[in-house]
N, C-alpha and C positions, 0 to 999 in steps of 0.2 A: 453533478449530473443534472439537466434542463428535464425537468416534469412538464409532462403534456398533460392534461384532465382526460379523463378515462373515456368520456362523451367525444372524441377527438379521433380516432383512428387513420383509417384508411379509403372514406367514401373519396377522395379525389383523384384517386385513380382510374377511377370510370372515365371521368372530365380527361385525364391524361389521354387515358385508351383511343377516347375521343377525338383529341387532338392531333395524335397519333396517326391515325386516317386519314385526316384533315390536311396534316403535311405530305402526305404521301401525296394525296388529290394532287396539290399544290403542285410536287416536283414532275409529276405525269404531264407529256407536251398537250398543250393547249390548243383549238381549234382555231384556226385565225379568225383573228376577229373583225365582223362584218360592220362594224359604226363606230362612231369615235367617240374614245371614254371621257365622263364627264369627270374632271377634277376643277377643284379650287385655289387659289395662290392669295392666300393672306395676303398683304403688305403692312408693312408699319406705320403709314402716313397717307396720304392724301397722293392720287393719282401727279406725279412731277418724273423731271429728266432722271431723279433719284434712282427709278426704278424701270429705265429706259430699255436695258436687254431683255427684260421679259415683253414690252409692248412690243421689240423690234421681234423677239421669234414667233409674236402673235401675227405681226406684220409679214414676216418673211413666210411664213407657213408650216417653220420647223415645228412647233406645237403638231396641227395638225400631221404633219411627216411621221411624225411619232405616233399618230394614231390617239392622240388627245384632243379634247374641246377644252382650252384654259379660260375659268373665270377669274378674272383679276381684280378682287377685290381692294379698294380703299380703304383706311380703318378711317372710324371716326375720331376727333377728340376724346381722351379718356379709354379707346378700345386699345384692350390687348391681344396684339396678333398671334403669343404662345398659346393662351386662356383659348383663341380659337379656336386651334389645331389639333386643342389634349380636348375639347367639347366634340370634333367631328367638324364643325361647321366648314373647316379647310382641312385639306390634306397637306398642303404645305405651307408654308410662312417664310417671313423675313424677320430677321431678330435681331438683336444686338449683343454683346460676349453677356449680357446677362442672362443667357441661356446658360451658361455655367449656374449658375442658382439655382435657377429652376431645374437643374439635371441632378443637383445636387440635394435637392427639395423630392426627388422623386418621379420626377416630371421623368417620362419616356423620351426624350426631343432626341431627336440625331441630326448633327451639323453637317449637312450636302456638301458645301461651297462656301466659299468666303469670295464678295463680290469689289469691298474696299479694302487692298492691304494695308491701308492706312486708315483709323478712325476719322471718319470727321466732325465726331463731337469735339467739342470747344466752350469756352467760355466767352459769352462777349460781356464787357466792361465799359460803363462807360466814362470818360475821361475827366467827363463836369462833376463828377462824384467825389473825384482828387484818388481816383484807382489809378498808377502807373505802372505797377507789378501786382506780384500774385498773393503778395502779402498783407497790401492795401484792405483785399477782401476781410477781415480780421470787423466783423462790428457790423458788417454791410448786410441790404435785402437780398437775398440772392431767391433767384430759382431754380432748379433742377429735376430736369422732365424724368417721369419713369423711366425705368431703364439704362441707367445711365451713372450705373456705379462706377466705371472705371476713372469719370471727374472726381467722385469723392475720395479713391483712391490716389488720383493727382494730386488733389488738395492737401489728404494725409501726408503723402512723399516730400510735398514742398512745407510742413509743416504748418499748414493753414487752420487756427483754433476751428476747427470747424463748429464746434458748442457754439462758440459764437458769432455764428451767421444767424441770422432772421429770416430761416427760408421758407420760403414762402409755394403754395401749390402751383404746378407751372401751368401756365392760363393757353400756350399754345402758341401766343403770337408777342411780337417783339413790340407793341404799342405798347405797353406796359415800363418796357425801357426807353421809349420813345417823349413817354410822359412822366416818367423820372421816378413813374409808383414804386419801382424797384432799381438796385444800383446794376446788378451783374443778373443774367440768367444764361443757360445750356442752348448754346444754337450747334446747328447745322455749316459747316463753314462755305460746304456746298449751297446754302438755300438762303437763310434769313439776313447772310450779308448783304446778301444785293437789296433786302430792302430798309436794312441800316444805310446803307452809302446813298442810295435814293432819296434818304429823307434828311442828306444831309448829320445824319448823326456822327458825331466824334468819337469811334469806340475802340480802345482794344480787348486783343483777342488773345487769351493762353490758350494754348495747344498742351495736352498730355505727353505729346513728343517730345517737347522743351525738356522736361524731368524724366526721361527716358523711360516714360509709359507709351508701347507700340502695341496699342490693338487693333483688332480684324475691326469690321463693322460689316454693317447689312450682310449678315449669314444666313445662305438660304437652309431652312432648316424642315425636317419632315418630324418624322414618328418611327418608333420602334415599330410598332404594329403594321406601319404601312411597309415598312422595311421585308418584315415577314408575309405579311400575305400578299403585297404587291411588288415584287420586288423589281421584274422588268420594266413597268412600270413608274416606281421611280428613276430606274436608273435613265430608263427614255427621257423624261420630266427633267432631269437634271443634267442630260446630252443637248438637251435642245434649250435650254434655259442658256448653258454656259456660252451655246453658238449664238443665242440673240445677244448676250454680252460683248462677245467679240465682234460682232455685226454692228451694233448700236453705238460703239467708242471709235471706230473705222468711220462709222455716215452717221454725225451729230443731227446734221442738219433734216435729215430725212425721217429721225426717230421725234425730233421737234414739229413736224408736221404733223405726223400720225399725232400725237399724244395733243394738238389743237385740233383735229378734226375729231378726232372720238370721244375725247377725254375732259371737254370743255378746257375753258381759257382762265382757269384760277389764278395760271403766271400767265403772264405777256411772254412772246417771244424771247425780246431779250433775258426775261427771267431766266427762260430753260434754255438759253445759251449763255448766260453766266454760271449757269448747273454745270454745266458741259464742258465749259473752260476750266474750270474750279475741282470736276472728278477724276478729270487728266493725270495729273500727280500722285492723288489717291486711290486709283484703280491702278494705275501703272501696266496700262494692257501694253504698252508697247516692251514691255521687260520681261513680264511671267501671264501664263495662259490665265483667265476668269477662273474662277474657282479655284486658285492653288492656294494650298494652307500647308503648314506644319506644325507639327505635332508641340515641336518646341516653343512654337508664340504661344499655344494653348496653353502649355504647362505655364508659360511664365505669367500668364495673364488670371487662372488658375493661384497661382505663389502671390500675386498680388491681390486677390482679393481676399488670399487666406489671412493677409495681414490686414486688413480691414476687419477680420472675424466672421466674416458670412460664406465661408469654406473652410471645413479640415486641411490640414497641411496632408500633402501627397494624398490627392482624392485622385482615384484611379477616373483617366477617359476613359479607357476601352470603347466604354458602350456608348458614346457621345459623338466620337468622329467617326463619320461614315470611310469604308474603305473597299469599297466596291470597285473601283478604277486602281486600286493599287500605285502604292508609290506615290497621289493624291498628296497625302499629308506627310509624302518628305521626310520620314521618321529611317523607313529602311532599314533592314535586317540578313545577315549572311546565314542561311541556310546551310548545314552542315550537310556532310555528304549521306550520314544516314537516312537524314533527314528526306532529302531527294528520293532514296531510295524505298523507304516506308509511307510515300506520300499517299498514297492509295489507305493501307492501315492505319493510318493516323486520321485522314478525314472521316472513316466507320469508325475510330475511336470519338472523335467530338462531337460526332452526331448523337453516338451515346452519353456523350457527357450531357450534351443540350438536352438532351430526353429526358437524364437518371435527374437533371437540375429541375428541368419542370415536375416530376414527377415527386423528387423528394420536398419539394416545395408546398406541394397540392396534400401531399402526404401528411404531412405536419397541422391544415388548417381543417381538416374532417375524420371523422370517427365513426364511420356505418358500413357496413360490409366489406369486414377490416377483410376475413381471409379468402372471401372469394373475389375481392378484386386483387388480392395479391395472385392471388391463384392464376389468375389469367393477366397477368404482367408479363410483355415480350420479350422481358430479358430476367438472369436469376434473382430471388429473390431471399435472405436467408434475417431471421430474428435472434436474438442472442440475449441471455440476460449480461448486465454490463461488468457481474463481479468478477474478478483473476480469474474463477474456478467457476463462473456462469457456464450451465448448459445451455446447447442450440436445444433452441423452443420450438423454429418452423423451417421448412425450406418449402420453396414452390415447385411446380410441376416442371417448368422451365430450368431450375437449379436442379434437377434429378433424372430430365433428357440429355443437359449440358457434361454431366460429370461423371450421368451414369451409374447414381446411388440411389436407393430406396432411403425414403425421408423416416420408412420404419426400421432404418438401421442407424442412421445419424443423429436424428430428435434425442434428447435428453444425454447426449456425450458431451462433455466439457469440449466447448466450443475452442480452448486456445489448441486444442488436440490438431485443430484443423488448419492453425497457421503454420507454417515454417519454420517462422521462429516469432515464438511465444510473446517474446519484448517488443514486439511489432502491436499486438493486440491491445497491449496495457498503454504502449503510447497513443495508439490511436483512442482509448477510451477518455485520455487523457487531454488531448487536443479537441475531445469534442468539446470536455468540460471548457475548455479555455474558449471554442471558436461559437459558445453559446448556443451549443445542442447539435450543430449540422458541420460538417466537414464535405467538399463535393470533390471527386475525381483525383484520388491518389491511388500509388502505384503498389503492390505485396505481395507477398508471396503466399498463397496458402498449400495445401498439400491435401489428397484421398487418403481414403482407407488404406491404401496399402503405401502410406509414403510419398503417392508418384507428386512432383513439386510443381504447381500451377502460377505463372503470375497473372495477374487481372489490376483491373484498371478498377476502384470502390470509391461509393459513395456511402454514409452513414448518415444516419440520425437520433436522434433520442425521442421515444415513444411512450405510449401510455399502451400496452399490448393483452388486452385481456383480463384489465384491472393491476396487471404487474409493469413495473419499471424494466424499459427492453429498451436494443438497439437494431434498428434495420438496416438492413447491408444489401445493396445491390452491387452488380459487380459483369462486369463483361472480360472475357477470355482477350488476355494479348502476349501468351505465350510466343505466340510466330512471332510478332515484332519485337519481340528483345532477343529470344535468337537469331534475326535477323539483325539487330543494333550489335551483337556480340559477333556473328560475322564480318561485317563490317568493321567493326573494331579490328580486325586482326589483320585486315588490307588494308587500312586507313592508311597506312605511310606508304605503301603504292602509291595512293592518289594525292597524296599532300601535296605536291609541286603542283597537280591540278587545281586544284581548292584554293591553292597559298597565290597562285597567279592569275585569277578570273578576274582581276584589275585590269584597264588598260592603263599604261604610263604615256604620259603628254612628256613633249619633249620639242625645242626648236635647237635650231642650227645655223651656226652663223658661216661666212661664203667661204670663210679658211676651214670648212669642216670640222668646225669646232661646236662643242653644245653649250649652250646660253643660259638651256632653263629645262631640267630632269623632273619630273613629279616624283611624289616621295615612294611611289609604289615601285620603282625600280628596283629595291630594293631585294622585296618579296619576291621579281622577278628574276634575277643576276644577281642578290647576297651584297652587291656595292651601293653603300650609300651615293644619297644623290650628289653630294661635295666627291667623292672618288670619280664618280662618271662626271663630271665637269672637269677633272685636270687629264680624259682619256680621249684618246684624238679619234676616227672617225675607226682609222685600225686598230687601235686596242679595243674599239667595242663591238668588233666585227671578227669571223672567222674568214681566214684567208681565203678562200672559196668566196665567201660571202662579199668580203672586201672587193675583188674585181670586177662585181655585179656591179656594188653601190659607187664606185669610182668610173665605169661606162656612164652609171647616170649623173654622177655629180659634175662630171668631163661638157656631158646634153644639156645640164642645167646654167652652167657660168656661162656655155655660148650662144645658147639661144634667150633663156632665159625662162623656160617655161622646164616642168619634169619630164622624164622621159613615160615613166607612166606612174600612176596610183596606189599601185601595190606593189608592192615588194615581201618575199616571204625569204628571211634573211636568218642566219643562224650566229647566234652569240654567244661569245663564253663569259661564264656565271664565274663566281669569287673563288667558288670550292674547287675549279679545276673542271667542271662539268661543261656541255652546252645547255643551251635553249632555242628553238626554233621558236622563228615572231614572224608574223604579218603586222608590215610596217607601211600604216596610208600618209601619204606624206602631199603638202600642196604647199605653195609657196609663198613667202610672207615680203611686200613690200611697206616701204613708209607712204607719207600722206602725198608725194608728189609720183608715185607712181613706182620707184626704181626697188629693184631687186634685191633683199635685205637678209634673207635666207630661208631655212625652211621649218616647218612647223608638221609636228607629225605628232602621230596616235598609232602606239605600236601594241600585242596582243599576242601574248604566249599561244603558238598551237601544236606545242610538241604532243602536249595527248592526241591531237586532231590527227596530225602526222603515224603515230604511233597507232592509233585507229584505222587508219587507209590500211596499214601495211596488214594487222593484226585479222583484219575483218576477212581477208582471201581466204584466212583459214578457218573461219567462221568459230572461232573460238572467244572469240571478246564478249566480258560481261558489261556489258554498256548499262544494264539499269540503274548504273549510280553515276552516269557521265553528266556531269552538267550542263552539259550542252544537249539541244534535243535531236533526237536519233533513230528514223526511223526506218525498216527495211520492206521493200516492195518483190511481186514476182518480176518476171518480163516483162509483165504489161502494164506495169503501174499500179498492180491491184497490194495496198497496204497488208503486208503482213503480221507486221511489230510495230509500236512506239513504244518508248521510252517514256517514264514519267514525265522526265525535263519536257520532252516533246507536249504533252498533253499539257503542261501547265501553262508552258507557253503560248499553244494553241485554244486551251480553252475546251479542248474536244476530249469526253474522256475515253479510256482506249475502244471500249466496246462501239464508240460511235464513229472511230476512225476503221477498223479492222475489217477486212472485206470493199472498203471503198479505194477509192481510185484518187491518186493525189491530185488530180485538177479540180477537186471539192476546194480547195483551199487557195485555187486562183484568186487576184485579186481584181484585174481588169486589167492593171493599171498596164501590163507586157502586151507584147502586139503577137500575131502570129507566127513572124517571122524569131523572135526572140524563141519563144520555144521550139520551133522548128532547128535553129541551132542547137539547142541544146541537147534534143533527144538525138540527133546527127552526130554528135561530141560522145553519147554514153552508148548509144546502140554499135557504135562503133567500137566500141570495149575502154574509152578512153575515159578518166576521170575528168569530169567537169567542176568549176569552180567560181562561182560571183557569187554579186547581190542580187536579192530578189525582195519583191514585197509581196506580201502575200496577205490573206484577210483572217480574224481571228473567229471562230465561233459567234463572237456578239456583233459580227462585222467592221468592227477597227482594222485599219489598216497596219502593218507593221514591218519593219525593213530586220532585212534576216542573213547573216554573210553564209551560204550553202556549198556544200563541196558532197558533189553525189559521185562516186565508187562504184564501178562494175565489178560484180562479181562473177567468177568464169569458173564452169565444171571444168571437168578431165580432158577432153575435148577443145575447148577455147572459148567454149559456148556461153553467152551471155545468159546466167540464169536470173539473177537477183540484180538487185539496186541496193546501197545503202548509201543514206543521204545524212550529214551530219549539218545540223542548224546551231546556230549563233546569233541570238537577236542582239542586234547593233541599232536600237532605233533610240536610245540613248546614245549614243555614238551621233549617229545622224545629228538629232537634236542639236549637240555639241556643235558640229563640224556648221550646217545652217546660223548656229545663232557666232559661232568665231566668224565668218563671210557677213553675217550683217554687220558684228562692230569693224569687219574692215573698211566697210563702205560708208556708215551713216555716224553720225556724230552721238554720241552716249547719252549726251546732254538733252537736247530736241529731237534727236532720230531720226532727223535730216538727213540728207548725203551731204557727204565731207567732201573737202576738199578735191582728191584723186577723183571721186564717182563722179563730182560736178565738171570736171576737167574732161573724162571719159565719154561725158554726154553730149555735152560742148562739142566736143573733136567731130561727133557723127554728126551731127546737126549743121556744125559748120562747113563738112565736106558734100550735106546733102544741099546747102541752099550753095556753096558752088557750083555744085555739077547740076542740080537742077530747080535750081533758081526759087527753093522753098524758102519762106519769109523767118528770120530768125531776129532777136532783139535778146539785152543782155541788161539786168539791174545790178546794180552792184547799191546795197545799202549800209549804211551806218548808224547805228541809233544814236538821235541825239540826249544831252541828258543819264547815259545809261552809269557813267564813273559815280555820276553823283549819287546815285542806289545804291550803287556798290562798296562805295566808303561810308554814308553814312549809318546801312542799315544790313552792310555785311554780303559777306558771297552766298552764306546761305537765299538771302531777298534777290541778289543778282541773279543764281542761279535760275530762282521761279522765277524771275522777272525775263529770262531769255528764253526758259521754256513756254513762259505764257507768249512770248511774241511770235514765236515760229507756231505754234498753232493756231494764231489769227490770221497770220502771213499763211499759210497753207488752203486757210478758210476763202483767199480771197481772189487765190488762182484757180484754172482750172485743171483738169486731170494730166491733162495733157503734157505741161508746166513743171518746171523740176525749182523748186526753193534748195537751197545749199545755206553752211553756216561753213563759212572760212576759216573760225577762228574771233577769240574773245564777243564782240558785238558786231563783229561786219557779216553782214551775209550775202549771197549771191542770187537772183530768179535769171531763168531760162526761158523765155517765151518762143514754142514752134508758133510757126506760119503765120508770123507780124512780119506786115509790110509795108504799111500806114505809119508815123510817127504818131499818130492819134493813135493806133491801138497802142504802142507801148508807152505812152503818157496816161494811157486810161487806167491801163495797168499801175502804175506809181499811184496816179490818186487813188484810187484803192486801198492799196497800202498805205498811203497818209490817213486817209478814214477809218481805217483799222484802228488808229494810235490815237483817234480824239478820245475815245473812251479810254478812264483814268485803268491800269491795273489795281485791282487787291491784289496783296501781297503783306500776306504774314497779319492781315487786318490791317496793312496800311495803303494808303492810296499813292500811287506811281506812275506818275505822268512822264512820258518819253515822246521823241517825236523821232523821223527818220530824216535821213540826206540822203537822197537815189541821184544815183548817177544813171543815164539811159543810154545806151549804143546801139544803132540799128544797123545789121548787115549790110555792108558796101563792099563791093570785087574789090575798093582801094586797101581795106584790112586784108593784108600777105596771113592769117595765121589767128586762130583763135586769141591768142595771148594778144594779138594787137585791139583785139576785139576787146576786152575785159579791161585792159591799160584804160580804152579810150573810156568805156563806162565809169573808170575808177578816178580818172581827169573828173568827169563830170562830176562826180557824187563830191569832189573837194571845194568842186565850184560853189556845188549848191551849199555847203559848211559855212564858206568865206561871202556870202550872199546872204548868211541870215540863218539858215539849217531850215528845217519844217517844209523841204520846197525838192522838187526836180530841177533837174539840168539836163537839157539833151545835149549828147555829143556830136560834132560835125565831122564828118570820113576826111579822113586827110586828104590834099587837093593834089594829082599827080604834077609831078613838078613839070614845068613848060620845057619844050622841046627847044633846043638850041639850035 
């Protein structure tokens, strides 16, 4: 048993009580606020393109939109931007995964965002030193900046003595490697490259990637404390943070301006556009949103530096990633149906946990007005001595309104009197010894004077109570919710099909109505693995009814070529002999030349939905465990019921929906005529069924699939609504990001081949019919095989995607760049009608390519062959168009490469 000293009681429950008010303040709606808050934003370096989405949302005015004044601070040499943020001097910062240290040291940090999914710390090397790999380092001066444990965990992985480096304090700047005072030091791969290859220096460069060390970098990071008592506030701070991100990697060139006009000229232009080219690969905003992290890179990055020894193995995050946006850190979790259903008592259960944790905390470091601040504790409070046959020594006022007993009937009864069962008591005195005096938030059974059996949710402690050895137990009532978890238990295989099928299954189709590619969740849906649904034709996985639907549209799709429509709500038999009712969205999949390939769908159990329309006439359905949200209106739209699902979804909790009117929850984005159908469709007694977007409490937008239900008295008469939601905005997501890789190339995220063909066709039918000026590059990089063999696909790859984001840098908006395939690419120039504009256009392009690429830390010199074609009535047809551009671009090959070639219109042949 953990002895407290007698001088130690209970004065911090005053501080609690305190605190207690304090959050309530907090959660009471706020006054809007008349001027804009003043915060801070650390950075970790010197005002560069590094830190480019924060200038661009100061730029853009999202800061301000949010009701913020951001100061952007620079650090100096030597300053640390965590040390800032745990002083006050900032509210938030920029950090590096060594904020795992510092969180694990104590430090309150919470990680917002993650701005590079890719580290781009590095080692640079240099080659006069006789360093050629990562082993060379063995004897050598090295430096290695603060911050910057996950190199030294590189070095461990690859087995580098590190005992024997000579390392040295890092001075900040690369003249030091420049003048040979040290072999290797930690750079930036974004920043001090450009001023190694500018002076000429010969360096390589390991990456922690190489040894399959993948960490975040620049993490914007805040505070526990600001989390707590500011909490809309940061969440604003970190909405508009993430939109200057995606703002600033969209318009390099514009965030390069500002950061020279405000920010002085520490880099030259080209510096903060070799930033810009260089962050491309390592932000990857063209693949995943600014700020997205998972849980899992934490852990591993976490597992890595446990083996270095400056982490316990399995050090819990919890309190470290921020999860205020939900689903953010990609970790994700399936909610069980009771779960749904107790959502409400479960959130007043962890409020009381947060409470009994601070309170048992504060509990433990004071000893002065032990029984009168127990006294006035808001929830029960009961003392115990800790032996088998220990008498209860105290209860509070609060534990004797809750239960209903006089504390001058309970005081001095052998306290296990009052558990359930007894072996409950002795393990828990048991576990305190073990968990070193305090135990927080577990779950028993105790029982009254007369038997009647109580469970509660208890925290304990170990005390100094009066001069004797005691344990204090607080405890809050959650008998409702376990007989509510035990109702639930006894319908639980009612809804299993529900629960087992909240998957949607992907699935494509090839033109013989055959399926190509099942996702594994089929399963779960229809009992048939995905191999069994691949050898079933279109009617073995269709019910005959169903089948005649999908055979009129499969009949519309081989002939036209397009679907007959989007949805389809199809019923299917499962393995067991059973059906299934699906809503099946289905769009059509070609290859890269345009033709008809077959089709690609996203299907969606809604037999409870189905089973809900019917169930709800009778008004008998217990919907508050439907996972879907659900909620019922009068006539007139005035909200009667949600459903928890409903409220989680939405954000609103039931009291702030009930009485209002569902156009609260508009989002703009519908016109008036959309709703005007819609109430026409239900006033009319008829069930209505689409998409809709609608807006969340914090106002995000979110796509919803709705199916609203008239409900009709004796009479016929239209009395109620109920409306059944299904948020698809994952689905969305899905469907948007399949249409982009149909169009744009993976690689550059260019348009491909089909979209550049697509654009073509309109462009070339508008400068027919009305005579707009069109021109056509077709390029080839010269040089590009030789990158490719000597220094690998991985260098080829960067090497193609750094040239389509210079080539994009040097057209304008207007302008479509394409990538054809391996190194050739294609530009689209509207309204050229000059051969000097589209020659002005290629030199461009050739001045793109005088500057050498970095790649991988090596230097990659390419040049291009442009073929040029300029619109003539004598091209019959786009394709003659691109042929002639493609003649050209071989000319300029067989001419030398590094040059254009204009193409001449074919000459109509003479009249006989």
């Amino acid at each position: 048993m953990r002895h407290l000293p007698s001088s130690r009681p209970l004065l911090p429950l005053c501080r609690h009580l305190s605190a207690c008010l304090t959050f309530l303040l907090l959660i009471l709606p706020a006054a809007p606020a008349q001027a804009l808050e003043n915060v801070t934003l650390q950075l970790r370096w010197r005002h560069q393109f590094q830190f480019a989405g924060y200038y661009a949302a100061q730029m853009q005015g999202y800061y301000r939109e949010a009701g913020l004044a951001v100061d952007i601070r620079e650090a100096e040499p030597g300053q640390d931007a965590v040390q800032a943020v745990l002083e006050g001097k900032a509210q938030y910062g920029v950090g590096t995964s060594d904020l795992l240290v510092h969180y694990h040291r104590g430090a309150p940090v919470l990680v917002l965002a993650v701005i590079f999914q890719h580290s781009p710390l590095a080692i640079a090397a240099r080659r006069a030193a006789g360093i050629r790999n990562i082993h060379d380092l063995n004897g050598k001066k090295v430096m290695i900046e603060p911050g910057a444990n996950e190199l030294l965990g590189y070095l461990g992985r690859e087995r580098v003595d590190t005992d024997s480096l000579a390392l040295e304090p890092h001075s900040q700047t690369v003249q030091d490697l420049l003048d040979g005072r040290v072999d290797a030091l930690s750079i930036y791969r974004t920043d001090e490259l450009y001023e190694l290859r500018k002076q000429g220096e010969r360096v390589v460069v390991f990456t922690p990637e190489s040894s399959g060390l993948d960490f975040y970098g620049d993490n914007l990071f805040s505070t526990q404390a600001e989390l707590r008592q500011h909490p809309e506030r940061l969440k604003a701070f970190r909405a508009a943070s993430l939109k200057g991100w995606s703002y600033a990697m969209a318009h390099p060139q514009e965030v390069i301006d500002y950061i020279l006009k405000h920010y002085g000229r520490r880099h030259s232009r080209d510096h903060l556009a070799f930033e810009a080219e260089q962050m491309v690969p390592l932000v990857q905003a063209q693949l995943v949103e600014p700020g997205y992290f998972h849980v899992g890179r934490w852990r591993h990055m976490a597992d890595t530096y446990a083996d270095l020894g400056l982490l316990p193995r399995d050090l819990s995050l919890a309190d470290l990633l921020y999860a205020g946006e939900g689903g953010n850190a990609g970790s994700g979790s399936q909610s069980s149906l009771w779960f749904a259903a107790g959502m409400g008592a479960l959130v007043a259960v962890a409020l009381v946990v947060v409470l009994v944790r601070r309170y048992m905390r504060r509990l433990r470091r004071s000893a002065r007005n032990c029984l009168g601040l127990m006294e006035e504790a808001p929830f029960p409070v009961a003392v115990t001595r800790p032996e088998a046959d220990g008498e209860l020594l105290y209860i509070n006022r609060c534990a004797e309104e809750y239960y209903g007993v006089s504390r001058h009937d309970v005081v001095g009864r052998p306290a296990q009197g009052f558990w359930r069962n007894p072996e409950q008591r002795q393990q828990m005195v048991d576990e305190l010894h073990r968990r070193g005096g305090r135990w927080l938030g577990f779950e028993v059974q105790l029982q009254g004077l007369e038997g009647k059996p109580v469970w509660v949710l208890m925290s304990a402690a170990c005390i100094d109570f009066e001069g004797r050895e005691a344990i204090v137990l607080s405890f809050h009532d959650i008998t409702q919710r376990k007989r509510t978890e035990m109702a639930l238990g006894q319908s639980e295989q009612r809804f299993r099909t529900l629960a087992e099928s909240a998957y949607d299954v992907i699935w494509t189709m090839d033109l013989n109505g055959r399926f190509t590619y099942i996702s594994p969740s089929v399963e779960r849906l229809r009992g048939y693995t995905p191999e069994e649904v691949l050898q079933q034709s279109m009617a073995e996985a269709l019910t005959p009814d169903s089948m005649s639907q999908a055979a009129e549209g499969f009949a519309y799709l081989l002939r036209t070529g397009q679907v007959l429509k989007h949805h389809w709500e199809l019923e299917q038999p499962c393995k067991d002999g059973s059906t299934v009712w699906t809503d099946a969205i289905v769009n059509v999949l070609r290859d890269d030349e345009g033709h008809l390939t077959g089709l690609l769908g996203i299907t969606r159990d809604i037999t409870a939905e189905r089973k809900l329309r019917q169930e709800l006439q009778s008004r008998s359905v217990a919907v508050d465990a439907a996972a879907e949200g659900v909620i019922i209106t009068d006539a007139n739209g005035v909200v009667e019921y949600a459903n928890p699902a409903f409220c989680d979804m939405t954000g609103y909790s039931l009291e702030e929906v009930l009485g209002q009117r569902t156009s609260r929850f508009k989002s703009g984005v519908h016109d008036a005529d959309f709703y005007r159908q819609l109430w026409g469709t239900i006033t009319s007694g008829n069930p209505w069924r689409g998409e809709v977007v609608n807006r969340r409490k914090d106002g995000m937008l979110y796509h919803e699939l709705l199916t609203i239900a008239p409900v009709k008295n004796e009479q016929g008469a239209v009395v109620r609504y109920v409306a059944i939601k299904h948020d698809i905005s994952e689905r969305k997501r899905i469907e948007q990001r399949l249409e982009h890789l149909a169009h744009f190339d993976l690689l550059t995220d260019l348009p491909n081949r089909t979209l550049f063909f697509d654009r073509l066709q309109q462009a070339f039918f508008r400068a027919q019919r009305y005579q707009e000026g069109l021109a056509v590059l077709v390029l080839d990089l010269d040089g590009f095989k030789a990158v490719n063999d000597s220094q690998g696909h991985q260098a080829g790859d960067l090497l193609l995607a750094a040239f389509a984001y210079r080539l994009k840098q040097t057209l304008r908006q207007s302008d479509t760049a394409a990538r054809m395939g391996g190194d050739e690419f294609t530009v689209l120039l509207h309204g050229v009608r000059q051969d000097e504009d589209a020659v002005t256009a290629a030199n461009k392009v050739l001045e793109a390519l005088v500057q050498p690429f970095d790649i991988l830390g090596q230097r990659c010199q390419v040049s291009a062959s442009i073929g040029v074609a300029l619109f003539h009535q004598a091209y019959a047809s786009p394709d003659m168009l691109v042929q002639a551009a493609d003649g050209a671009m071989y000319e300029a090959k067989r001419a030398g490469k590094n040059r254009w070639v204009l193409a001449r219109p074919p000459q109509p042949a003479p009249e006989s």
